[in-house]
KOLGU-4560 file (N, C-alpha, C; in nm, 3 decimals, padded with zeros to 5 digits):
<recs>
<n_xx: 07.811 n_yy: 09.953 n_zz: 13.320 ca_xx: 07.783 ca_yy: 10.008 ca_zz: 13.189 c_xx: 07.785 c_yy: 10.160 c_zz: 13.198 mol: A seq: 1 type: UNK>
<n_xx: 07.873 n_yy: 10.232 n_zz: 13.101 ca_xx: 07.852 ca_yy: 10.377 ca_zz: 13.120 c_xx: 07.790 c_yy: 10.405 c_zz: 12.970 mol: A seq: 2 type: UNK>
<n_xx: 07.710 n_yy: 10.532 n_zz: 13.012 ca_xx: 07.653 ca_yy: 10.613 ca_zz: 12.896 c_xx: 07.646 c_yy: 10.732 c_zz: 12.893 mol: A seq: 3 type: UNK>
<n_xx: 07.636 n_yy: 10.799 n_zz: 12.792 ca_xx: 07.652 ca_yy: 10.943 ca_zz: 12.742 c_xx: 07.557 c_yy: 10.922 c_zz: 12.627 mol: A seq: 4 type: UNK>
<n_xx: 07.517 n_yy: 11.054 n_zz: 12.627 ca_xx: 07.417 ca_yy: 11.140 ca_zz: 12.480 c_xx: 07.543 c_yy: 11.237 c_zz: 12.445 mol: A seq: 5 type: UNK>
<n_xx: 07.503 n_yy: 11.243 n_zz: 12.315 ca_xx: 07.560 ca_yy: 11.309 ca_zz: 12.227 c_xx: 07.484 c_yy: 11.422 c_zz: 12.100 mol: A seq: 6 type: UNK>
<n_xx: 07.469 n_yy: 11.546 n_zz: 12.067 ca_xx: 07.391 ca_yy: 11.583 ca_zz: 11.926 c_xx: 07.485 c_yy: 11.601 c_zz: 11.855 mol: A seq: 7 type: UNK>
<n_xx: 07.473 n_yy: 11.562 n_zz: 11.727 ca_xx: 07.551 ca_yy: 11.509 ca_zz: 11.619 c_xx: 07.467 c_yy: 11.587 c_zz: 11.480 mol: A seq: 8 type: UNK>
<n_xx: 07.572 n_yy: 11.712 n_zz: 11.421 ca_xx: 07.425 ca_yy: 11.763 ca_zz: 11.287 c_xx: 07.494 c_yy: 11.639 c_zz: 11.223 mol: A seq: 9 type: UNK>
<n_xx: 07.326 n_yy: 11.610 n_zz: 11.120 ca_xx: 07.383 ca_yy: 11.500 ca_zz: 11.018 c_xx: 07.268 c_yy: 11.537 c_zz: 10.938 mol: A seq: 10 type: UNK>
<n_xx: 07.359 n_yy: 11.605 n_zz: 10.794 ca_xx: 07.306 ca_yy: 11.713 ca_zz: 10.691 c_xx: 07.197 c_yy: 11.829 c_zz: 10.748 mol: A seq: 11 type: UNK>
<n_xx: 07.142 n_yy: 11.860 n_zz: 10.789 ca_xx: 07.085 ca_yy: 12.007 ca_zz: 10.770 c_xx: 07.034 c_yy: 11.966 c_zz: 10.935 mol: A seq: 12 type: UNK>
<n_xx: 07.023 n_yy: 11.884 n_zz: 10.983 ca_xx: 06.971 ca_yy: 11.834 ca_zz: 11.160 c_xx: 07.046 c_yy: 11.756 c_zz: 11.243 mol: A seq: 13 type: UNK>
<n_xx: 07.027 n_yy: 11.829 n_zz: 11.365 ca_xx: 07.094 ca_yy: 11.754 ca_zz: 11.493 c_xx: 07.018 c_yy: 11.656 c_zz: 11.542 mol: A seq: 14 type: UNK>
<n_xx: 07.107 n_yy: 11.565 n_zz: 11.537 ca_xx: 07.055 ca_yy: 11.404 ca_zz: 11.619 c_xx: 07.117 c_yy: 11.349 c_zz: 11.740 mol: A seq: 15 type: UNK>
<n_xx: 07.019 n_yy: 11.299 n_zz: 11.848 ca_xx: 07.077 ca_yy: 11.312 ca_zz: 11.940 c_xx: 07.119 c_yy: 11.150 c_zz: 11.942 mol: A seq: 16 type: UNK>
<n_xx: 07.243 n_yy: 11.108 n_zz: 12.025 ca_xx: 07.299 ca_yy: 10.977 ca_zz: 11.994 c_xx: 07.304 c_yy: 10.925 c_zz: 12.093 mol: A seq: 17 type: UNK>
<n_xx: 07.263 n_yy: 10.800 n_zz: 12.182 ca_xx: 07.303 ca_yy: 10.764 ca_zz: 12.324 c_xx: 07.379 c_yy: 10.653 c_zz: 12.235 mol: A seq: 18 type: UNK>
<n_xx: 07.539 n_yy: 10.673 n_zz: 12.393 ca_xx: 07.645 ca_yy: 10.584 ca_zz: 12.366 c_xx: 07.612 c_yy: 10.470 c_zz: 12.455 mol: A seq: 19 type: UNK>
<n_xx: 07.620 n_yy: 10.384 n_zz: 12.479 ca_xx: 07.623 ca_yy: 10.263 ca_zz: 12.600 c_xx: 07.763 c_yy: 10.208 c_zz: 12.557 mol: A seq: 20 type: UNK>
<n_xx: 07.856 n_yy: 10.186 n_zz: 12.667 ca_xx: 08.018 ca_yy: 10.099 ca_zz: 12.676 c_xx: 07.988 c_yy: 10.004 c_zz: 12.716 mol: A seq: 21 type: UNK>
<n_xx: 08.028 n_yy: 09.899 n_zz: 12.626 ca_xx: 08.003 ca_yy: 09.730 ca_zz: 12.653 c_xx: 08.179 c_yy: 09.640 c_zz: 12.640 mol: A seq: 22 type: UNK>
<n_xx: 08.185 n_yy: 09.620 n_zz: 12.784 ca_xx: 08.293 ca_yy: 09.492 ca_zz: 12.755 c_xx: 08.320 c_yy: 09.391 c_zz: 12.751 mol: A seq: 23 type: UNK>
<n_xx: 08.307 n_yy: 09.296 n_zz: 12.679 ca_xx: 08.308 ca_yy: 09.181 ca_zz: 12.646 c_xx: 08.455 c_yy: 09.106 c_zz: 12.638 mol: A seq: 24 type: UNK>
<n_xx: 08.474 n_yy: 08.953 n_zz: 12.595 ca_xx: 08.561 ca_yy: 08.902 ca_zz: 12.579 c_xx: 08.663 c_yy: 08.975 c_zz: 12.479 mol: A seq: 25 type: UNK>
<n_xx: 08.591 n_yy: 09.010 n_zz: 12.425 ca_xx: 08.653 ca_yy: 09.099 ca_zz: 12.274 c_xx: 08.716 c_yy: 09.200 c_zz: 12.261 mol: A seq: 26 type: UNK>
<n_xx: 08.686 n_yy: 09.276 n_zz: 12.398 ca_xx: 08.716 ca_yy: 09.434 ca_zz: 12.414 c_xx: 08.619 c_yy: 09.535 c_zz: 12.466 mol: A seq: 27 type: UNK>
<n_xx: 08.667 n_yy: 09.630 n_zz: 12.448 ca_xx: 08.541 ca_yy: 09.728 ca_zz: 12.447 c_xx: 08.462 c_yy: 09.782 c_zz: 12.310 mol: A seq: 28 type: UNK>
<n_xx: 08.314 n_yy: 09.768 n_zz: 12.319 ca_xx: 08.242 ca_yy: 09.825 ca_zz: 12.217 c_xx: 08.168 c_yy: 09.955 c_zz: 12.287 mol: A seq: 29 type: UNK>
<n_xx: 08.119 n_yy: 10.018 n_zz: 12.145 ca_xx: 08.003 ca_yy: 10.077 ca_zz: 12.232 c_xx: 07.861 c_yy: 10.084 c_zz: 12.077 mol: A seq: 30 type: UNK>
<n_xx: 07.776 n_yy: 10.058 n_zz: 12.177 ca_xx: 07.668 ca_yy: 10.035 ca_zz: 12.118 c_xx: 07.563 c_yy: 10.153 c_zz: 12.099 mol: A seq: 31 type: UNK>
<n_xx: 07.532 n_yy: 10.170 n_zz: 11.990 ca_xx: 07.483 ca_yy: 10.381 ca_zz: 11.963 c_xx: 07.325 c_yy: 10.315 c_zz: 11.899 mol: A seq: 32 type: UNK>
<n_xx: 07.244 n_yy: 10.411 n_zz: 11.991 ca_xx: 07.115 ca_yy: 10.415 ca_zz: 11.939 c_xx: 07.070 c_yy: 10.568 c_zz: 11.863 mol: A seq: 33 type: UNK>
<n_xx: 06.971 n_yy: 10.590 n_zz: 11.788 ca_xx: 06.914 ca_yy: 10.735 ca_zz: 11.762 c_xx: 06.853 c_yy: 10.671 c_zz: 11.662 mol: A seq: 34 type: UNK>
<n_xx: 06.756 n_yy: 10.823 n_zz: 11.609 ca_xx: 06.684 ca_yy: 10.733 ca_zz: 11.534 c_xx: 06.737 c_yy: 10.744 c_zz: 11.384 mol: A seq: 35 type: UNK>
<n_xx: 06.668 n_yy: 10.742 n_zz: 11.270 ca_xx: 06.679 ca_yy: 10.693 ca_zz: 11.146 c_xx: 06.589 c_yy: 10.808 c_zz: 11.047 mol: A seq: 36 type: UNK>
<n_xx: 06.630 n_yy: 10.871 n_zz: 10.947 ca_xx: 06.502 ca_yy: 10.987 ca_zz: 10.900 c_xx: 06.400 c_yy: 10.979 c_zz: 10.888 mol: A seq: 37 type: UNK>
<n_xx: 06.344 n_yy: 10.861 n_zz: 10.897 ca_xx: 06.178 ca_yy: 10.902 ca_zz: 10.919 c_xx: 06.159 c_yy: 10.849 c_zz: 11.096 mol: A seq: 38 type: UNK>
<n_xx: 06.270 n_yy: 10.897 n_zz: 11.167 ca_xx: 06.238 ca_yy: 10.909 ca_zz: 11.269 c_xx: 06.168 c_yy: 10.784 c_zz: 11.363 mol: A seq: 39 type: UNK>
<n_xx: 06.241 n_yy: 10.628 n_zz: 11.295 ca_xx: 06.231 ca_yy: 10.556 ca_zz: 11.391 c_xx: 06.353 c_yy: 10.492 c_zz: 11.464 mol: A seq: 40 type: UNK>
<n_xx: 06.323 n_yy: 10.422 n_zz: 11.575 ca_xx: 06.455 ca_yy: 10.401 ca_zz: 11.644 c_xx: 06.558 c_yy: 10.324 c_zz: 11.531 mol: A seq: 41 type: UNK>
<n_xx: 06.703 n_yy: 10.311 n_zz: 11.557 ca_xx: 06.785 ca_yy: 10.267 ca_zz: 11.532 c_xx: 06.910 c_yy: 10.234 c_zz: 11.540 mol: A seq: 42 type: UNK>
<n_xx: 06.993 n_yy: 10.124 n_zz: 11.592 ca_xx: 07.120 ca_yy: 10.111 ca_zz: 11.603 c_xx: 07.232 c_yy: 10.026 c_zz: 11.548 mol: A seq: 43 type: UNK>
<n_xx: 07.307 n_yy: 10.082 n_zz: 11.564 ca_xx: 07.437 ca_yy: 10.066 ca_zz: 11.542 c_xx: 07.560 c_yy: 10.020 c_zz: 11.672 mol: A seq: 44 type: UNK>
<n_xx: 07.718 n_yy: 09.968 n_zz: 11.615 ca_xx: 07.811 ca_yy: 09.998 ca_zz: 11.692 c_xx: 07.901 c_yy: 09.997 c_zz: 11.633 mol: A seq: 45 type: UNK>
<n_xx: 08.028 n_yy: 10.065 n_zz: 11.747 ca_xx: 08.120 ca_yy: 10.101 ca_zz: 11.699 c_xx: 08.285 c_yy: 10.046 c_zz: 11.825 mol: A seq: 46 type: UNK>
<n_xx: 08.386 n_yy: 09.989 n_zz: 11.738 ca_xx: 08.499 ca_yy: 09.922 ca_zz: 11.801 c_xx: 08.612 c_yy: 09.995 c_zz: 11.766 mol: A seq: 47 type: UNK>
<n_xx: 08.738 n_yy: 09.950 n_zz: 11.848 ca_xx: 08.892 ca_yy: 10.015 ca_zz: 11.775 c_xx: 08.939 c_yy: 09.890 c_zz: 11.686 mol: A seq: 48 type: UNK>
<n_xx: 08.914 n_yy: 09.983 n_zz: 11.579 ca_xx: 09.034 ca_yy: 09.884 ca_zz: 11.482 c_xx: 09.146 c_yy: 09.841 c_zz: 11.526 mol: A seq: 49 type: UNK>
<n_xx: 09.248 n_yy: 09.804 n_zz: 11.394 ca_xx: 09.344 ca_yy: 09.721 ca_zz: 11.431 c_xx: 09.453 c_yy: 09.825 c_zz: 11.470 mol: A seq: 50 type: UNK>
<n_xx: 09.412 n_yy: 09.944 n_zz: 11.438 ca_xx: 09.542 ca_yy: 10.064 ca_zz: 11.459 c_xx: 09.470 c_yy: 10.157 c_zz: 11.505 mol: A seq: 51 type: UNK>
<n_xx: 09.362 n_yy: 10.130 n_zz: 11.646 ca_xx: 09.326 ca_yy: 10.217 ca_zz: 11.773 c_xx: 09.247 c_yy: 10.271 c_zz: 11.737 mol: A seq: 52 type: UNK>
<n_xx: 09.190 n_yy: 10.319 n_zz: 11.639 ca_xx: 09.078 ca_yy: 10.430 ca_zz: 11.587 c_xx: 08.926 c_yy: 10.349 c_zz: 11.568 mol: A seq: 53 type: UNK>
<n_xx: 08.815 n_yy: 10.421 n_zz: 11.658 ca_xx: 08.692 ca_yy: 10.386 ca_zz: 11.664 c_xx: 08.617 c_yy: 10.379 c_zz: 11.528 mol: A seq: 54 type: UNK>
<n_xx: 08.620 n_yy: 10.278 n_zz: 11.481 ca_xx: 08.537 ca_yy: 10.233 ca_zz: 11.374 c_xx: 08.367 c_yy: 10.163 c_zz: 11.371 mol: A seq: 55 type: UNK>
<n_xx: 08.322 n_yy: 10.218 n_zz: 11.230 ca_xx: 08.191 ca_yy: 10.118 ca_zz: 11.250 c_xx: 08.228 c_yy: 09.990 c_zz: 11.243 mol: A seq: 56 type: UNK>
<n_xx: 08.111 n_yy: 09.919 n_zz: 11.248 ca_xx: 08.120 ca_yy: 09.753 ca_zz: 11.273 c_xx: 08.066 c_yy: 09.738 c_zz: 11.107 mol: A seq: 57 type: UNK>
<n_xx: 08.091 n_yy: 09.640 n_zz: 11.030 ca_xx: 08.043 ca_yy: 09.607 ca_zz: 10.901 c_xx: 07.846 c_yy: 09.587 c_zz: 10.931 mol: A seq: 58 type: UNK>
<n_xx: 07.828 n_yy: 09.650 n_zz: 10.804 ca_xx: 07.710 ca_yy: 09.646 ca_zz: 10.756 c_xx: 07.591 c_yy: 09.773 c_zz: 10.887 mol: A seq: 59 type: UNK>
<n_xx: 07.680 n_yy: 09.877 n_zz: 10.894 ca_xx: 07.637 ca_yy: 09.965 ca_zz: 10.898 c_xx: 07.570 c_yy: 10.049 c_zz: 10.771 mol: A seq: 60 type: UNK>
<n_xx: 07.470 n_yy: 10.181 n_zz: 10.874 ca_xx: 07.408 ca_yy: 10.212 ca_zz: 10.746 c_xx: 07.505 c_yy: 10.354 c_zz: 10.635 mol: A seq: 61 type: UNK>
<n_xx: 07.481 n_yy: 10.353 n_zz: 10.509 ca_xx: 07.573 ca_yy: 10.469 ca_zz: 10.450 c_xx: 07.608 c_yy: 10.572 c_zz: 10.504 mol: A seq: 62 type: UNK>
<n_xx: 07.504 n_yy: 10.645 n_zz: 10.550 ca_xx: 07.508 ca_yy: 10.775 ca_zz: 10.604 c_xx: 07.601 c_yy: 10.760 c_zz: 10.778 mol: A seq: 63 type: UNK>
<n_xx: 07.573 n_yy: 10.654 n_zz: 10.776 ca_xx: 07.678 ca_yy: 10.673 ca_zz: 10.933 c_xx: 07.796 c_yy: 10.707 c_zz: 10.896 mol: A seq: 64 type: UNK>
<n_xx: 07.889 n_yy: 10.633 n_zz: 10.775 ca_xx: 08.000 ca_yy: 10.691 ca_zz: 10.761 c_xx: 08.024 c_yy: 10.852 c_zz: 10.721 mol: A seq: 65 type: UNK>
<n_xx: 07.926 n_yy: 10.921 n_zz: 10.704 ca_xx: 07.971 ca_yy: 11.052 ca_zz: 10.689 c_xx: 07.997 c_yy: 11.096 c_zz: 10.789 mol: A seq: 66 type: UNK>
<n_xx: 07.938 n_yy: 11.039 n_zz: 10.906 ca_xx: 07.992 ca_yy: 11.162 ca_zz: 11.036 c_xx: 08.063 c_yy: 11.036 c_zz: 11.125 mol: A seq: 67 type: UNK>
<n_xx: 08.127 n_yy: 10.964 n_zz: 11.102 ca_xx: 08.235 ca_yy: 10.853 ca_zz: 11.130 c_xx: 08.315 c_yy: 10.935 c_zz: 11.227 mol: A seq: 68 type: UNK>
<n_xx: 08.377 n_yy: 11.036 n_zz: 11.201 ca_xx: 08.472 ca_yy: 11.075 ca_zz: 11.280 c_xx: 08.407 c_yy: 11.157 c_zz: 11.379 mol: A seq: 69 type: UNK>
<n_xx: 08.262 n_yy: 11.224 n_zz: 11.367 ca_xx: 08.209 ca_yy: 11.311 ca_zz: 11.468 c_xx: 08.154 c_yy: 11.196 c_zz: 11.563 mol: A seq: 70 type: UNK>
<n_xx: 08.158 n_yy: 11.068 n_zz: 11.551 ca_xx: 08.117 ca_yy: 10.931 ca_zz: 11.618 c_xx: 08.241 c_yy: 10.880 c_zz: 11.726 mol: A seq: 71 type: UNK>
<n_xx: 08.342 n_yy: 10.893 n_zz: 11.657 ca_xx: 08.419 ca_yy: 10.860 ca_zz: 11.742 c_xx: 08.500 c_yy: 10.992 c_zz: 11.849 mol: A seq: 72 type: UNK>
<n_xx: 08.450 n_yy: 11.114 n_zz: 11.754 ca_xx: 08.534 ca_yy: 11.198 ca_zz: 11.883 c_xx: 08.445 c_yy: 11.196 c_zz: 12.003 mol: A seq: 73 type: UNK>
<n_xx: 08.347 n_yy: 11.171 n_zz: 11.969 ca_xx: 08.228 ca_yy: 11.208 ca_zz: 12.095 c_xx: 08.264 c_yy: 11.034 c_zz: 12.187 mol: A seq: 74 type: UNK>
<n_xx: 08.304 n_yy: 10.963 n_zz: 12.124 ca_xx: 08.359 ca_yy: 10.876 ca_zz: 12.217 c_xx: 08.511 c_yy: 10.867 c_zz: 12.322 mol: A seq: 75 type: UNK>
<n_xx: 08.598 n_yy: 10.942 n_zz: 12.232 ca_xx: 08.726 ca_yy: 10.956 ca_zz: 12.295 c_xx: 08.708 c_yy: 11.091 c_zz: 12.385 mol: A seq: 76 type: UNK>
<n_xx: 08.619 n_yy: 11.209 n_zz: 12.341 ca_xx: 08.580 ca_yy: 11.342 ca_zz: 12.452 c_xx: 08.563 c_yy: 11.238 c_zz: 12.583 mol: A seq: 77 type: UNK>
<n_xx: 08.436 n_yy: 11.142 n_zz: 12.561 ca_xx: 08.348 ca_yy: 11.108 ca_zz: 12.714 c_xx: 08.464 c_yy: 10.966 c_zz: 12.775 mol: A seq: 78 type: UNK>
<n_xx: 08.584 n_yy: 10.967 n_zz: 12.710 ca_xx: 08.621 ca_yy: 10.867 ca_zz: 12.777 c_xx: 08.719 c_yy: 10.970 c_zz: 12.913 mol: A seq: 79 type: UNK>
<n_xx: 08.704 n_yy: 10.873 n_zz: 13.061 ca_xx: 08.811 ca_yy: 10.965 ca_zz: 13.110 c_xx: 08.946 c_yy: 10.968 c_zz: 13.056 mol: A seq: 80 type: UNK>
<n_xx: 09.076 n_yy: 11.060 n_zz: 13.149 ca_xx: 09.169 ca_yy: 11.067 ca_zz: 13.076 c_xx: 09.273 c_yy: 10.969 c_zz: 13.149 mol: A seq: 81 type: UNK>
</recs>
């Protein structure tokens, strides 16, 4: 299992994000914890769609999709090359 932290601003504050890489039958995921605005834990994950690009998983929360793409670069930065 590999992991990385990440700070991510999301609206006016930086949040810090741990990645965990999970591979399964399915592929690779990775599974993102941090917390939630009133500051309790919370997670999420995130897969490659059908055309390579790291997406949320359905029934994520709203605000994750605003920084959608600052989610996945911090995944393709920590991958090696």
């Amino acid at each position: 299992m590999e992991q990385f932290n990440k700070e991510i601003k999301v609206g006016t504050e930086k949040k810090r994000f741990q990645f965990t890489k999970i591979r399964n039958i399915d592929g690779v995921k990775f599974f993102i914890t941090t917390t939630d605005e009133e500051k309790k834990p919370m997670s999420f994950s995130m897969k490659k769609n059908k055309i390579g690009e790291w997406s949320l998983l359905p029934g994520s929360l709203r605000w994750l999709y605003d920084i959608k793409t600052e989610l996945a670069d911090a995944i393709v930065e920590a991958q090696p090359a």
